[in-house]
VOVEXDREN-931489 format. One line per field, with one value per residue (C-alpha): residue number from 1; residue in three letters; x, y, z. Coordinates in steps of 0.02 Angstrom, whole numbers, plus 32768, in hexadecimal, padded with zeros to 4 digits. Each point is the difference from the previous one (the first is absolute). Layout:
<atoms>
num (NUM  ...)
residu (ALA  ...)
east (X  ...)
north (Y  ...)
up (Z  ...)
</atoms>
This chain:
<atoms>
num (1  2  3  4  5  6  7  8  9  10  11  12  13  14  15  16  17  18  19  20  21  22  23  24  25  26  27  28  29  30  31  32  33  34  35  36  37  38  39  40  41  42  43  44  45  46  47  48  49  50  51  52  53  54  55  56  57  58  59  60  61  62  63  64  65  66  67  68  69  70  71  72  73  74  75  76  77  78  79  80  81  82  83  84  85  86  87  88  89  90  91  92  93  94  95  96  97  98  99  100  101  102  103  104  105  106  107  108  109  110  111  112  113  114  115  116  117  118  119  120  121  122  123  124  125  126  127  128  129  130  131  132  133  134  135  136  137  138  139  140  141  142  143  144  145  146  147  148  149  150  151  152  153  154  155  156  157  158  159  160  161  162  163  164  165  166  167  168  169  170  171  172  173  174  175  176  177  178  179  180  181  182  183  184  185  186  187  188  189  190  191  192  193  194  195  196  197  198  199  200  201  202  203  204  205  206  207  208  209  210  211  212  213  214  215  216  217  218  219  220  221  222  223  224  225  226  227  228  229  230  231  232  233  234  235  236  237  238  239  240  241  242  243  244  245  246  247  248  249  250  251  252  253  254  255  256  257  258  259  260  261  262  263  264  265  266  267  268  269  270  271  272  273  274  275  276  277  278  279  280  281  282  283  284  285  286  287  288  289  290  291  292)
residu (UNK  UNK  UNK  UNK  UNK  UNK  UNK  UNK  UNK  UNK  UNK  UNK  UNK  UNK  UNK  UNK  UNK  UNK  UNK  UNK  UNK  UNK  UNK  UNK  UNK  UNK  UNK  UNK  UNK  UNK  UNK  UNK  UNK  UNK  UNK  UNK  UNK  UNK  UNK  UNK  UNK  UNK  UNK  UNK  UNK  UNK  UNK  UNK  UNK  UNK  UNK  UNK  UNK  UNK  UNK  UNK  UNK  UNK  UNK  UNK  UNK  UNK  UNK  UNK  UNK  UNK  UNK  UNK  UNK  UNK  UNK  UNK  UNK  UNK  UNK  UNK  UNK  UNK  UNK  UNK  UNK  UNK  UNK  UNK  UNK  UNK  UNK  UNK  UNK  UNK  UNK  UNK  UNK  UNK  UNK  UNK  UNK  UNK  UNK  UNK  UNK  UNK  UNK  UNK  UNK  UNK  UNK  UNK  UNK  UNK  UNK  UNK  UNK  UNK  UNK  UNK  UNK  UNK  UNK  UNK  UNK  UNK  UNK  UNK  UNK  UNK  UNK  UNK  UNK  UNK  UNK  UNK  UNK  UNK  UNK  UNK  UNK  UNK  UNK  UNK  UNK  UNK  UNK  UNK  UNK  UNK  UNK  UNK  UNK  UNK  UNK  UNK  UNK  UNK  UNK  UNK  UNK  UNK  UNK  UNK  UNK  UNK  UNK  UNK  UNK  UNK  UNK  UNK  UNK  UNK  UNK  UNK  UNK  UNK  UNK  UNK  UNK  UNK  UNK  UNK  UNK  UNK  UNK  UNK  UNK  UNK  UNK  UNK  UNK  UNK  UNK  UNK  UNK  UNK  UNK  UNK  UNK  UNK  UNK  UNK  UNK  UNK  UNK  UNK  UNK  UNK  UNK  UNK  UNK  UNK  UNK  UNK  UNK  UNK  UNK  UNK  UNK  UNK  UNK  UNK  UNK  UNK  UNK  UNK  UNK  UNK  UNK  UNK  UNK  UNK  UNK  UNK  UNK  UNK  UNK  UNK  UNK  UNK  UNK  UNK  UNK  UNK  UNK  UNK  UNK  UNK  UNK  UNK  UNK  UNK  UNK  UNK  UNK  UNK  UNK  UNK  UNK  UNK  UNK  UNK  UNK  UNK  UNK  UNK  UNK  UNK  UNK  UNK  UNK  UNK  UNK  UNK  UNK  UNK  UNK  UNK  UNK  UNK  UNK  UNK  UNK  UNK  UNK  UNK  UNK  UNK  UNK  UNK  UNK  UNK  UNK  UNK)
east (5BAB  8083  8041  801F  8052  8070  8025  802D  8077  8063  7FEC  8050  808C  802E  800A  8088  8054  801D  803B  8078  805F  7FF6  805D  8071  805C  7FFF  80AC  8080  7F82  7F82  7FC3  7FE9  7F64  7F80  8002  7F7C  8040  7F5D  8045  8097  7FB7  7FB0  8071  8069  801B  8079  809C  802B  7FCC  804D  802E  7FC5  804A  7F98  8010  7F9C  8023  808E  8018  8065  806B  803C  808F  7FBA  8020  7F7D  7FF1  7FA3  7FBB  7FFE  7FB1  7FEC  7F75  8049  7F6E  8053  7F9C  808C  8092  8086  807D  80D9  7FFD  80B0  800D  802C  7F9D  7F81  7FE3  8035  7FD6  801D  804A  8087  8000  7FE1  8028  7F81  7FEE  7F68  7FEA  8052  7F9D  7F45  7F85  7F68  7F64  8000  8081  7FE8  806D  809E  8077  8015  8054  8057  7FD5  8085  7FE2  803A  7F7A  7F91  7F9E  8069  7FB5  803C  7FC2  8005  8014  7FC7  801F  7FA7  7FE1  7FF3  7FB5  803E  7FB1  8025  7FB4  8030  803B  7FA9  7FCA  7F4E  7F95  7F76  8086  8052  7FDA  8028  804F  8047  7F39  7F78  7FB0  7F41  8022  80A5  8031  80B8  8073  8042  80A2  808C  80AB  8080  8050  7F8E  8054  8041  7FB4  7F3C  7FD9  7F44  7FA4  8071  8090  80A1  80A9  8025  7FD2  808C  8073  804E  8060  7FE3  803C  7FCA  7F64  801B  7F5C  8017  7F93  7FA9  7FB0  7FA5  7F82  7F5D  7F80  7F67  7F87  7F3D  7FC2  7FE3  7F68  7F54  800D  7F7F  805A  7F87  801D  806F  8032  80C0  8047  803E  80C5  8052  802C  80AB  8042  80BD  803E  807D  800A  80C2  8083  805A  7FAB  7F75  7FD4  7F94  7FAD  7FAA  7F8F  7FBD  7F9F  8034  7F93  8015  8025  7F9C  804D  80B4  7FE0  7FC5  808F  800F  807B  8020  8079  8038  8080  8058  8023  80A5  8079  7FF3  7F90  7F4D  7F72  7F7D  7F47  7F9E  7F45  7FAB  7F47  7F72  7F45  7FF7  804D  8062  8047  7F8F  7F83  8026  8016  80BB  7FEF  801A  8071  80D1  8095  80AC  80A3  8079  80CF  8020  80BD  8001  80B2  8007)
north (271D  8033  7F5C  7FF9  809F  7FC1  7F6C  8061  806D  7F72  7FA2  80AB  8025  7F43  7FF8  80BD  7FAF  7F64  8077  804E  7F74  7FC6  809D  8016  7F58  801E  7FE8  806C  8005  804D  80BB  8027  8032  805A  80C0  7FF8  800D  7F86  7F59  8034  800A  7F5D  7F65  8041  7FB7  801D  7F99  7F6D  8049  8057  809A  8049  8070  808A  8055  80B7  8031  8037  80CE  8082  8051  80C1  7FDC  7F95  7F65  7F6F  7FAA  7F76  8036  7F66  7FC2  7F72  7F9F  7FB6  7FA6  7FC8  8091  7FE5  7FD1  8050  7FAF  802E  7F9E  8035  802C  7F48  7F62  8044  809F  802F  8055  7FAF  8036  8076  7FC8  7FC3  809E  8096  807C  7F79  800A  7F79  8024  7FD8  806B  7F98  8021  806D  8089  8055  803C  7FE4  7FE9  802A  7FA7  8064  7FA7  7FFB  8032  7F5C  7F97  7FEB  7F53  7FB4  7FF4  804F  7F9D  801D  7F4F  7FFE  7F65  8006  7F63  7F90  806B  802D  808E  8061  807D  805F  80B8  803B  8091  7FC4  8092  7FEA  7FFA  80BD  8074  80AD  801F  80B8  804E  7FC0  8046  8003  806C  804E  7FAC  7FE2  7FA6  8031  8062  7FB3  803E  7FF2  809E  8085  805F  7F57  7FB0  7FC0  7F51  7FCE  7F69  7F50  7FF1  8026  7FCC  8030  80A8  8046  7F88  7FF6  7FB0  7FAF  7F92  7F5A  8018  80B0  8069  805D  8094  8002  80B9  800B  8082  7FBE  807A  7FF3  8061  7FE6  7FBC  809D  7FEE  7F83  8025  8050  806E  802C  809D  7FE5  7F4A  7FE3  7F54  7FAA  7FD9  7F64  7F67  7FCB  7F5B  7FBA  7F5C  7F77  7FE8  7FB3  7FD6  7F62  8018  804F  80AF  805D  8091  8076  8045  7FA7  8075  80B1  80A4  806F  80BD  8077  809B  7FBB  7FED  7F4E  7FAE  7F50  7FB5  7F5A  7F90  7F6E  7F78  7F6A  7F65  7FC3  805F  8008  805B  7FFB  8065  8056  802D  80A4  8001  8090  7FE4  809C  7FF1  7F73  7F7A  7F85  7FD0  809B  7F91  7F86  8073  8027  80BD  8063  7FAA  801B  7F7D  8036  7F9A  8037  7FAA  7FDB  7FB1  7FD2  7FE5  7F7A)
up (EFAB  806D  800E  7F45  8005  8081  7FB6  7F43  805B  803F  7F7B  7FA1  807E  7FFA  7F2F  800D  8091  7F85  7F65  807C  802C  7F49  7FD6  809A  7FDC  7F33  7FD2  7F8A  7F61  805F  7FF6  80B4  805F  7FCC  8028  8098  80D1  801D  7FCE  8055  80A4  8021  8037  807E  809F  8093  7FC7  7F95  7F5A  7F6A  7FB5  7F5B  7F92  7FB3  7F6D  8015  7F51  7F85  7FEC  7F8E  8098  7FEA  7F85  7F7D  8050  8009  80B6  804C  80AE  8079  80AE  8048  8090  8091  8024  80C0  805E  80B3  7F90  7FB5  7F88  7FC2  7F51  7FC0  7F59  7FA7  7FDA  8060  7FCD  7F61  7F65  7F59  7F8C  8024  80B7  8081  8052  7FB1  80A9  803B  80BC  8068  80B8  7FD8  8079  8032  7F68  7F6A  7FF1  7F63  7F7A  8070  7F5F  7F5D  7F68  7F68  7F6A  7F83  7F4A  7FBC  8071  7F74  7FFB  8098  80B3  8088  80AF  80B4  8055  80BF  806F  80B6  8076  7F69  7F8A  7F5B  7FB0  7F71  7F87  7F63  7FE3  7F6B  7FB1  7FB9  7FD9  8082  806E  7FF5  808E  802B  80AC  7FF4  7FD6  8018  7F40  803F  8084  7FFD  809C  8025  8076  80AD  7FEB  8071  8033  806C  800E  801A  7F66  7F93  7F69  8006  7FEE  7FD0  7FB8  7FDD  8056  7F8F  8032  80CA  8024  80A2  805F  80AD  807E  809A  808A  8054  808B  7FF2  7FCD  7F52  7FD0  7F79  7FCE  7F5B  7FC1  7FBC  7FAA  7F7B  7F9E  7FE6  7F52  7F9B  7F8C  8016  80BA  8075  809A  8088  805E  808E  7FBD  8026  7F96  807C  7FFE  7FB2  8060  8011  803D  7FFE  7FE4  7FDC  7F53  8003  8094  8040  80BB  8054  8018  8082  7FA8  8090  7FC5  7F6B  7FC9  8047  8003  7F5E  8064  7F84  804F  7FE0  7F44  8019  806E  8051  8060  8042  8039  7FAC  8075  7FAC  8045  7FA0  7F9A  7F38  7F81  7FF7  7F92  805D  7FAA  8032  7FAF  7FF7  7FC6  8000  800C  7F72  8071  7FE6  7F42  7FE0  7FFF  7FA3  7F73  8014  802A  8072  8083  8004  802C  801A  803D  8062  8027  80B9  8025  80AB  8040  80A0)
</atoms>
């Protein structure tokens, strides 16, 4: 008997394994993946493979607008990949450029961009085209019903995002990144500090607190979302300072003059992508010109 078992849960894992790579190479007239992180995580392997876009899920953002709220899978787990925005990475129509990342951080990175849809989009399809060692993948922006999330509350539970700024009295930036959120200036090899203030709040209602239970702070981690060379980011993933109203501060040193785009995630207890159901994690984006 537990031979058979065995043998249907390979035979299972082999048959989802198939229907991913069925969908990851589906060309332009395809509707993406389907909303689950499982098939996403099989197939990866150290290098030689390809990247997939991901579509999380389309959203109404605070001022009416309707966005699609986008990921992708680098499914090399020790490489990292500059795909300039072009032929290779592009967003049609309206493109190529659409704020898509152009450094691609080994395995999933959620939510790490978001598209504005425009009002006149109706039946056309927007697509994000990704070519890696070979690979051409791409996958459609939509708005299909099933496919509408909520990333500023979570409504079962009255959970929101991590707040993030970066000045300890300037404006608050939570759930999908929007435009770049503070900018600065830096020189060649020399270390850049970046400070930024990082604080949440518990879910409110269908919760159980236990006496003397403390929620434990959000995780934070930096990266390379954009930049024409490479960056040493020290730490990664800095200590939030409760008694300083949630402060962290690292250093971030560039390798070649020009401008780059750097991420800072901010996920609480729900992990990351909230999930897998969009809520309650935060991206922002901040300008670095680095002069030689």
């Amino acid at each position: 008997m537990k031979r058979l078992v065995i043998l249907v849960g390979i035979a299972s894992a082999l048959a989802v394994g198939a229907l991913v790579r069925a969908g990851a190479q589906q060309g332009p007239q395809g509707q993406g993946q389907l909303p689950s992180q499982f098939p996403l995580s099989l197939g990866l392997r150290e290098k030689g493979t390809s990247i997939t876009p991901a579509l999380e899920g389309w959203y109404h953002g605070k001022d009416g607008s309707v966005n699609v709220l986008v990921g992708y899978l680098n499914r090399n787990t020790k490489t990292e990949f500059d795909i300039p925005v072009g032929p290779n990475n592009r967003v049609d129509p309206g493109g190529p450029d659409q704020g898509q990342p152009t450094h691609f951080m080994p395995g999933r990175q959620w939510g790490v961009f978001s598209v504005r849809l425009p009002k006149d989009l109706g039946d056309k399809k927007l697509t994000w085209t990704l070519v890696a060692n070979g690979f051409t993948n791409t996958i459609t922006l939509h708005t299909k019903p099933e496919y509408i999330i909520e990333p500023y509350e979570d409504a079962a539970n009255k959970n929101t995002p991590p707040a993030i700024k970066f000045d300890a009295t300037g404006k608050t930036f939570s759930g999908p990144p929007s435009g770049i959120a503070a900018t600065y200036a830096a020189t060649v090899n020399a270390p850049l500090t970046l400070d930024a203030w990082v604080t949440d709040e518990p879910a409110k209602i269908n919760v159980t607190i236990f006496p003397g239970f403390t929620p434990p702070q959000p995780s934070v981690k930096w990266s390379v979302f954009r930049g024409p060379g490479a960056v040493k980011i020290d730490p990664v993933s800095p200590k939030i300072d409760a008694a300083a109203a949630g402060k962290i501060s690292t250093t971030a040193t560039f390798s070649v003059a020009g401008d780059y785009i750097l991420r800072l995630q901010a996920n609480d207890s729900t992990g990351e992508g909230g999930g897998g159901f969009q809520c309650c994690w935060t991206n922002a984006h901040v300008r670095v010109t680095v002069k030689p």
